[in-house]
Structure formats: C-alpha cells, structure tokens
C-alpha positions in Angstrom: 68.0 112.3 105.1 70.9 114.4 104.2 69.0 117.7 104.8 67.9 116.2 108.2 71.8 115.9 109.2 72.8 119.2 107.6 69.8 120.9 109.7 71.5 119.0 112.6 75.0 119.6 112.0 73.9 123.5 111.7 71.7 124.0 114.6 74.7 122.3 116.8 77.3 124.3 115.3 74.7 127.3 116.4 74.3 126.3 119.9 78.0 126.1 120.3 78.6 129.5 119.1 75.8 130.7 121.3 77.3 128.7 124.3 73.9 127.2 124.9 76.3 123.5 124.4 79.2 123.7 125.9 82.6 122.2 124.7 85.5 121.7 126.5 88.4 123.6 125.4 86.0 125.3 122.5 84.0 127.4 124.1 84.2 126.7 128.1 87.5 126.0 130.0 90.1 126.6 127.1 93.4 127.3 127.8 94.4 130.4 129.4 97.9 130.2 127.5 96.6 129.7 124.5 97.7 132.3 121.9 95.1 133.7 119.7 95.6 134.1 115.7 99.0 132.0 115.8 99.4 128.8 113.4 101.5 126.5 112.5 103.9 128.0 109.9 105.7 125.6 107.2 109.1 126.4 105.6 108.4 126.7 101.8 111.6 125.5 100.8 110.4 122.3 102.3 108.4 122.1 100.0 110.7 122.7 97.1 113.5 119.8 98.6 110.0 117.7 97.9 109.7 118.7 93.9 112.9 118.9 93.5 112.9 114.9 94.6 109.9 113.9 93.0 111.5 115.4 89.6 115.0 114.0 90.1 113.1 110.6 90.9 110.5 111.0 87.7 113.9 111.4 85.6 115.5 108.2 87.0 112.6 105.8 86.7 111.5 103.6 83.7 109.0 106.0 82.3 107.9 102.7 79.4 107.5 100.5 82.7 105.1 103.5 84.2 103.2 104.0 81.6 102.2 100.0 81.5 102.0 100.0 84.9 99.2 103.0 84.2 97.7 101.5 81.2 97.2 97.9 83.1 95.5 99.9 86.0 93.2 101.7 83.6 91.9 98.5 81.7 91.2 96.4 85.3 89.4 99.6 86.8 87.0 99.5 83.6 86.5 95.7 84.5 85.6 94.3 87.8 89.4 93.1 88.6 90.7 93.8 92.7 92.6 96.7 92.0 95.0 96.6 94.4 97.8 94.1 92.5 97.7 96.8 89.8 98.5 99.8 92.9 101.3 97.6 94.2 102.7 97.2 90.5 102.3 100.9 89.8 104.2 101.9 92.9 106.9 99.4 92.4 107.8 100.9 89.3 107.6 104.7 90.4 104.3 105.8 89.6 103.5 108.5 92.0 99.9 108.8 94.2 99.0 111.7 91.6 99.6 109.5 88.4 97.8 106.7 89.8 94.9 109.1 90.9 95.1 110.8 87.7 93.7 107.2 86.3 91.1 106.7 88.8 90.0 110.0 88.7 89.8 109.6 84.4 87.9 106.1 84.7 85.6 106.9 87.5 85.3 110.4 88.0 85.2 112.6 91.1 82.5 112.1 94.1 80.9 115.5 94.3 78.9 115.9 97.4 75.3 117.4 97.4 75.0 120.1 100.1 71.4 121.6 101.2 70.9 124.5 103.5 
C-alpha cells in the first residue's frame, strides 16, 4: 500500500513538472509580480532574545519540582495512564516542550517512516 501511494505521489509530482497537470499559481497562471529566489529572512538575534529567555526562565524555576514533574510523566507513559494530567503538571511547573519530549522520545522512541522508490 505504501509503495502504491509513493508511485502516486511521484508520478503526480512528475506530471506537474511536465505541465501535463496543471496547478494554479504552480505551474499555470502564477503571479506576474512574484519575485523569484526571494524568502522570508528571520533576524537571528530573534532567536537569541528566545535562549536568552528560556535560560533566564530554566534558572528561575523549581528545578526539584521539574524533575518530578518529569519522573511522574515517565512512570505513567510506561503504564497505560491518560497522559495528559502529567503534560499539564509538567508545564505548570516550567518544564519546557523539549524536556517533556525528551521523556517521550526515551520511553517510546522515534516513528521512523519507511520510504520506497
């Protein structure tokens, strides 16, 4: 099944490059005003404010209340416990999206996808 919808995904991509389908503002009709190779730039000290908060906030919290929060997470995903009161627990004491990932990830691994050509 999977190779049937990457055969499918490929041979559209294929006919849209070719222009044998045609898209609307992809390959047909597209704007006129449009300016080619030109993308959205980001300021990288944006970037740096964000660190810079996410440290100053990680040195203001209750690392011991954290690390529970983390530890209480961890035992209920290796159980069959609704996760979410342990997400709302974590956050409430700090514990960033990458922490709490960071256990998920540990207890249930990563989804890999198989791709075929």
């Amino acid at each position: 099944m999977q190779v049937e919808i990457a055969n499918s995904g490929y041979k559209r991509q294929l006919q849209v490059e070719t222009g044998e389908q045609v898209v609307i503002g992809v390959n047909k009709f597209t704007s006129s005003q449009e300016e080619k190779g030109q993308y959205l730039t980001v300021d990288p000290s944006v970037g740096e404010r964000q660190i810079a908060k996410v440290n100053k906030m990680k040195a203001s919290r209750d690392n011991a209340a954290v690390k529970a929060s983390l530890d209480k997470l961890r035992v209920a995903a290796q159980g069959e416990d609704n996760l979410m009161p342990y997400f709302i627990e974590a956050v409430k004491t700090y514990a960033t999206l990458g922490e709490i990932c960071g256990v998920l990830r540990e207890e249930f691994g990563e989804f890999k996808a198989s791709v075929y050509f």
